[in-house]
C-alpha positions in Angstrom: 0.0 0.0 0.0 1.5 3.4 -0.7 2.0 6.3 1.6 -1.0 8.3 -0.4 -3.3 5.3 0.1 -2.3 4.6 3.8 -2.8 8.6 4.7 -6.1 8.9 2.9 -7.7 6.1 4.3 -6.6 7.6 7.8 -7.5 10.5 7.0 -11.1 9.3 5.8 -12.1 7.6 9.1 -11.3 10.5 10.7 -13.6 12.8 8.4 -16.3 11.4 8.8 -16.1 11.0 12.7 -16.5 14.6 12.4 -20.1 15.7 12.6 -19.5 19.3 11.3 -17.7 18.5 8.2 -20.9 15.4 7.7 -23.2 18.5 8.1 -21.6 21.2 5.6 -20.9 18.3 3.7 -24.5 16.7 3.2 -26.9 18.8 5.2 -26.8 22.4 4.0 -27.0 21.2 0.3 -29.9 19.2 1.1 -31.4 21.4 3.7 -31.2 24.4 1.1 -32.7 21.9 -1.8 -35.6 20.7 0.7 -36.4 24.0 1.8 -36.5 26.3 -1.3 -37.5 23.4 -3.2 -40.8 22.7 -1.2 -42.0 26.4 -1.5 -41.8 26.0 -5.4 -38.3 28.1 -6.2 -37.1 25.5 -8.6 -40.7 25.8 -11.3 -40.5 27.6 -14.0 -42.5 30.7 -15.7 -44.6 28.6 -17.6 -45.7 26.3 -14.4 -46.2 29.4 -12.8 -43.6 29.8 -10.4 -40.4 31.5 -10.4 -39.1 32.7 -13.9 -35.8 30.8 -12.7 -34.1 27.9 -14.4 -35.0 24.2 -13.0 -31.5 23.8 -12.2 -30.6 27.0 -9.9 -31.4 25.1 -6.9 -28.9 22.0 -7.1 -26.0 23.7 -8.8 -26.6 26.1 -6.0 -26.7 23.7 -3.7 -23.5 21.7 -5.3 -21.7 25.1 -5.0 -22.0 26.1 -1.9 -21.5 22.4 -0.5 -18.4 22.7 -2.3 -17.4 26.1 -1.0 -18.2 25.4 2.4 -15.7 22.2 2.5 -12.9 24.1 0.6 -12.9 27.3 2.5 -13.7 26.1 5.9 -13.3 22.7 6.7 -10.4 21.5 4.6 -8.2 24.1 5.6 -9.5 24.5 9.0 -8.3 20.7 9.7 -5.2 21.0 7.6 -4.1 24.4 10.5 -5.1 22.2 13.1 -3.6 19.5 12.6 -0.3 22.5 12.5 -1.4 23.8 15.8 -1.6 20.6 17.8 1.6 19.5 16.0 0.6 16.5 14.1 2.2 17.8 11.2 5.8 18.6 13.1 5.7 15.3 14.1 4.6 13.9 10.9 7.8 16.0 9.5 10.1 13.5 10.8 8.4 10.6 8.9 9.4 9.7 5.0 5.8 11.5 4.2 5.7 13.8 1.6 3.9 16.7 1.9 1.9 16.6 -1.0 0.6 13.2 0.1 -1.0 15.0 3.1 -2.1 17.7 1.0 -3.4 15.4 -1.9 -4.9 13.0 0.6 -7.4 15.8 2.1 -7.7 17.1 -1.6 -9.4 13.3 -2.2 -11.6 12.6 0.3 -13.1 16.3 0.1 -13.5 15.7 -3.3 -15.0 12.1 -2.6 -18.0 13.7 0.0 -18.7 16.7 -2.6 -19.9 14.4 -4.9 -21.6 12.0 -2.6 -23.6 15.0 -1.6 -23.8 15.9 -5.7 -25.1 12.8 -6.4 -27.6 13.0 -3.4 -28.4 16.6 -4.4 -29.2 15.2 -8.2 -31.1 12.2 -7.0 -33.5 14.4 -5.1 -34.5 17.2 -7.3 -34.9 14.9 -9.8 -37.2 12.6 -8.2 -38.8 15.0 -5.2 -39.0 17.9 -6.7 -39.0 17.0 -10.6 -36.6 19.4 -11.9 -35.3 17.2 -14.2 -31.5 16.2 -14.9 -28.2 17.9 -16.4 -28.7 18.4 -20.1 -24.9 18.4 -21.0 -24.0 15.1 -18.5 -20.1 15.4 -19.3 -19.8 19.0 -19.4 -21.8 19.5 -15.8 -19.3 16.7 -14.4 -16.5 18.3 -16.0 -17.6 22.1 -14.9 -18.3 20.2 -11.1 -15.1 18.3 -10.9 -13.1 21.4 -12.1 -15.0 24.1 -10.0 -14.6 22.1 -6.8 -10.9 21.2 -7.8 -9.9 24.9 -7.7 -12.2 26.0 -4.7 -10.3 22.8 -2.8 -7.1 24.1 -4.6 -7.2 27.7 -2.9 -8.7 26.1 0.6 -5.0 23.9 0.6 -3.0 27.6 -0.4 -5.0 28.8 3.0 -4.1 25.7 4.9 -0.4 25.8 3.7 -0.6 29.7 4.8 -2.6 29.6 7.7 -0.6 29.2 11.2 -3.9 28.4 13.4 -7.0 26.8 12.5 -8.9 30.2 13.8 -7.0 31.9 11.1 -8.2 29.1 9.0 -11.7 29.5 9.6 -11.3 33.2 9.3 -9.3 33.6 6.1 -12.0 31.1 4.6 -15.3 33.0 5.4 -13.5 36.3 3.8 -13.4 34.1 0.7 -16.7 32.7 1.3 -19.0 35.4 1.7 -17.5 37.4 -1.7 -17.6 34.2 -3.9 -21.2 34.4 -3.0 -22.0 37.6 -4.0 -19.9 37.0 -7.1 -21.6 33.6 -8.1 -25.1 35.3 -7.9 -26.0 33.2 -5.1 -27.6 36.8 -3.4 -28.0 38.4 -6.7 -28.8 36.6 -10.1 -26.4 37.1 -13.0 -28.7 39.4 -14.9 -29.3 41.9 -11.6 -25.8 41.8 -10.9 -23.6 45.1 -11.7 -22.1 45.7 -15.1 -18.5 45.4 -12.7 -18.8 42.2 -11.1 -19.6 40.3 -14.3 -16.5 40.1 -15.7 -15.4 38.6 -12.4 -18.3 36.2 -12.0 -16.6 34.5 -15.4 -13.3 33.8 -13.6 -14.0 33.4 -10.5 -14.4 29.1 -8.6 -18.1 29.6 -8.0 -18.7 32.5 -10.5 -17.3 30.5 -13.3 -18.4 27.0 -11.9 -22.3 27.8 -11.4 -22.2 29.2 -14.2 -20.7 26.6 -16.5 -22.9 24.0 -14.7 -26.1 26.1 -15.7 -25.2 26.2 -19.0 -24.7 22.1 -18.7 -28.0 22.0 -17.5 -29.8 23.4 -19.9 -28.0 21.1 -22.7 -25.4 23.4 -23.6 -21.6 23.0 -23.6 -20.1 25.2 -20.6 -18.4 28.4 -22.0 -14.5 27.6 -22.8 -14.3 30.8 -20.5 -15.3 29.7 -17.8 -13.5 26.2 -17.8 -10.5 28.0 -18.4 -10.7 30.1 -15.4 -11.1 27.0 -13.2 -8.2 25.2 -14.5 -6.1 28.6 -14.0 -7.1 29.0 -10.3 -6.7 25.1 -9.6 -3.3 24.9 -11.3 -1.9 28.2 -9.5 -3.6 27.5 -6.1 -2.9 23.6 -6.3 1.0 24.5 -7.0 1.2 27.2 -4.7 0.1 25.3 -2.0 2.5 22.5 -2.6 5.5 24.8 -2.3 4.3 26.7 0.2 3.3 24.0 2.9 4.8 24.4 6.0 4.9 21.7 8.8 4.7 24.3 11.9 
């Protein structure tokens, strides 16, 4: 068994002993589904509801499942774990440091799209708002958008010296990737200045290339760009910049 394999499965068991990562991971993407979803959000003009697309509410919810895991709990364990010393002592051990950094990267990604898949299942079949129209370009807009949210939660846990920091550094990116992703304000109400950066940005970019998916078109090149970027610059970045206290 390699070192990856041995570290990830470690560091599994030990993720999902954690109740608050279980709940950011699983309950506020179905929580927010369930509850906008049973007050009609999700129909559309013609049904009489909301002039919104079917698919705002779960590529919402798959966003901001995937934000809450790369900004706050991946790199509020990865500090931790740097606070308490776990990784001074694992500095004295052959493991490299992108195998801790790649292991978290893995099992994040692995409960995101647990919860994506529970997130589909359910508005399709509780709330009838249908499936992806563009089934490889929503995965490939998914797997890239939480790639490079994940990618800039490890450059905060490679920074960050506590896991307050952590947590605090995260919900300053949190709270503006929002706003930028339209999750307060829809793309069209947005102003004329933060559209350009809703293009580029992880959730910006991401919702907005899974929207297009879900309505049967390919995801803007745009848009897919911008998420490799940020996941190849972050994910690199983090790599050099780990530090074990």
């Amino acid at each position: 068994m390699s070192a990856l394999t041995k570290i990830t499965t470690v560091e599994a068991r030990l993720f999902f002993r954690e109740p608050t990562a279980a709940i950011m991971t699983f309950a506020l993407p179905i929580g927010l589904l369930v509850v906008f979803g049973s007050i009609g959000m999700g129909e559309d003009a013609e049904s009489g509801g909301n002039a919104i697309s079917d698919g705002f509410l779960p590529v919402m919810a798959l966003s901001l499942s995937a934000a809450m895991l790369g900004f706050s709990v991946l790199p509020t364990v990865l500090a931790a774990y740097r606070e308490k010393g776990v990784l001074r002592r694992l500095s004295v051990t052959p493991v490299n440091p992108v195998n801790v950094l790649s292991a978290q990267l893995l099992i994040n990604l692995a409960a995101a799209t647990i919860a994506a898949i529970v997130v589909l299942v359910l508005a399709a079949s509780a709330y009838d708002l249908g499936t992806p129209g563009q089934v490889a370009g929503f995965v490939l807009t998914f797997v890239l958008m939480t790639a490079a949210i994940f990618a800039i939660g490890l450059l905060v846990a490679a920074l960050a010296p506590t896991s307050r920091s952590a947590t605090s550094i995260g919900m300053l990116l949190f709270f503006p990737s929002m706003f930028f992703a339209g999750v307060w304000t829809p793309g069209d109400l947005m102003p004329e200045w933060a559209r350009p950066i809703r293009d580029v940005s992880p959730m910006g970019a991401g919702m907005e290339a899974m929207q297009d998916a879900w309505d049967g078109a390919w995801p803007g090149t745009v848009n897919l760009v911008a998420l490799v970027v940020v996941a190849a610059i972050a994910g690199l970045a983090s790599a050099r910049l780990f530090r074990w206290e």
